[in-house]
C-alpha positions in Angstrom: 23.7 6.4 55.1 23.1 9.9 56.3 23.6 11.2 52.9 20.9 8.7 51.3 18.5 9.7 54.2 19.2 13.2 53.6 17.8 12.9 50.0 14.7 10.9 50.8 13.8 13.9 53.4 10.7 15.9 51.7 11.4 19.3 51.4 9.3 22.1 50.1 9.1 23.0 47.4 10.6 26.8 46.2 8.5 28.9 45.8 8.0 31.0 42.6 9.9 34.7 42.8 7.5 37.6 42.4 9.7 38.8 39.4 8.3 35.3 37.3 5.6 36.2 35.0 4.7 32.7 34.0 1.0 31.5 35.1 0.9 28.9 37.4 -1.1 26.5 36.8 -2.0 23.3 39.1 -3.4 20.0 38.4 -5.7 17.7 41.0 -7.0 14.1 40.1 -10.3 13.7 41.8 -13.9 12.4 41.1 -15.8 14.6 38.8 -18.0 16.9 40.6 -22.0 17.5 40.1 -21.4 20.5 38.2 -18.8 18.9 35.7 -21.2 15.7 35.2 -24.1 18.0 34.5 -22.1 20.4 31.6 -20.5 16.5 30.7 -24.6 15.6 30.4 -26.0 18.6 28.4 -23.0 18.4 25.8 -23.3 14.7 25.2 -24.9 13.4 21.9 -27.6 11.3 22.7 -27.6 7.6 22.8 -27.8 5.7 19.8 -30.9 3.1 19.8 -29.9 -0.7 19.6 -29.7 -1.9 16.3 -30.8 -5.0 14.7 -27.2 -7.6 14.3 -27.2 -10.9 13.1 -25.9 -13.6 16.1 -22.3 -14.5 15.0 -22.4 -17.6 16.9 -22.7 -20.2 13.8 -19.6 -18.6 13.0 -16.8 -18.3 15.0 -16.3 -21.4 16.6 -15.2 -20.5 19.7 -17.3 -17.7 20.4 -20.3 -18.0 23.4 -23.2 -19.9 22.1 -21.3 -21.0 19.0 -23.3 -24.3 17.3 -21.7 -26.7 15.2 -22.7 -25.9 11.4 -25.7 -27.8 10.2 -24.1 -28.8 7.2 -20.3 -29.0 6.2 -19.0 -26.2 4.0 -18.8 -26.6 0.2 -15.5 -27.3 -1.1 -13.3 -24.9 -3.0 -13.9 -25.0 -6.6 -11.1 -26.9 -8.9 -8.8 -24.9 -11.1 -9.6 -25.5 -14.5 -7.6 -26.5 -17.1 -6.2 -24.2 -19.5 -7.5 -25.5 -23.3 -4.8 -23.1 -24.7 -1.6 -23.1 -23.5 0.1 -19.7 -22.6 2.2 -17.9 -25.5 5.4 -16.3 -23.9 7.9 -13.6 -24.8 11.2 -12.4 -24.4 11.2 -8.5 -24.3 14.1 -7.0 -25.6 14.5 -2.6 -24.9 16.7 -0.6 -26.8 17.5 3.4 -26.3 18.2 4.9 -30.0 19.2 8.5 -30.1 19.4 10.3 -33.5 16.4 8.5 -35.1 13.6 10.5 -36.7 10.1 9.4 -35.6 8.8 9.1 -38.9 11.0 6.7 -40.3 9.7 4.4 -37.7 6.3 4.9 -38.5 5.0 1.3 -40.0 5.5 -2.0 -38.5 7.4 -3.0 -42.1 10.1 -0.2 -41.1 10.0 -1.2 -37.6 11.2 -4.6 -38.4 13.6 -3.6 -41.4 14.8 -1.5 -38.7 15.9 -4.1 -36.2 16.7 -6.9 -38.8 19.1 -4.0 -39.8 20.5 -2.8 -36.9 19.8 -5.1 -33.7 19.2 -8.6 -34.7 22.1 -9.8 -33.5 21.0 -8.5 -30.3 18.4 -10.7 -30.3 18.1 -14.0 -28.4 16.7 -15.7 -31.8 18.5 -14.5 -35.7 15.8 -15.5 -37.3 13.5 -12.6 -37.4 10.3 -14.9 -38.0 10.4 -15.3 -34.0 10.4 -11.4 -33.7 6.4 -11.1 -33.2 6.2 -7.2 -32.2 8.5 -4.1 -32.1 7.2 -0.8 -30.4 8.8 2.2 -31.1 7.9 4.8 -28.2 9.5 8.9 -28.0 11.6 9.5 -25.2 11.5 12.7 -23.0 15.1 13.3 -24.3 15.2 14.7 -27.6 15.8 12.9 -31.0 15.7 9.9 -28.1 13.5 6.7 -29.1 12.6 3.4 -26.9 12.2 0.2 -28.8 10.8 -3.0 -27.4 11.4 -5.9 -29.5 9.1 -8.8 -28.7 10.7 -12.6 -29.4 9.0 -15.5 -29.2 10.4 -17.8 -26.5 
């Protein structure tokens, strides 16, 4: 007990040696003063005027002087049906490396191309269901990306 006494026993505190070059610096909580008001007064941006708002009442029900709305709310339009039904595709990429540019350049040697070399790739054999076939350069040279485009 003496012990936990000892430690709860305020003691001054030490005081700073004459050697330390540090500024000391205090700190006191307190009610601002006339003077600090005043410079707090003269600096202040002056207050804005009221400004016109609408009343927010009719709209949040539970807010103060909220009113029930005069009439009910329309409901939310219907989805409408889709006359044409959605065509989808099965993308298919392929990195080719070695390929000139220009024997890519029509669609007709596009798709000679794949019916050549990656229609068994494919998820169709039939190259009728092949609808598109990009050919795009890579960053990498003599590097090709081709997107084949099957009808699902």
């Amino acid at each position: 007990m003496a012990a936990i006494a000892e430690e709860l026993i305020f003691r001054e505190k030490p005081r700073p040696k004459l050697s330390d070059d540090a500024p000391e610096i205090s700190v006191v909580e307190g009610p601002a003063g006339r003077e600090t008001l005043a410079v707090i007064a003269s600096e202040a941006r002056p207050a804005r005027s009221r400004l016109a708002t609408l009343d927010y009442g009719d709209r949040i029900s539970n807010a103060p002087g909220a009113k029930t709305p005069s009439r009910t709310p329309a409901p939310p339009p219907e989805p409408t049906a889709h006359t044409v039904a959605p065509t989808i595709f099965e993308m298919l990429t392929f990195v080719v490396q070695g390929a000139d540019v220009a024997s890519l350049a029509s669609e007709n040697q596009r798709r000679r191309f794949v019916e050549e070399r990656l229609l068994r790739r494919l998820p169709t054999q039939d190259m009728t269901q092949v609808d598109r076939v990009d050919v795009t350069p890579w960053t990498v040279k003599d590097t090709l990306v081709v997107r084949v485009w099957c009808k699902v």
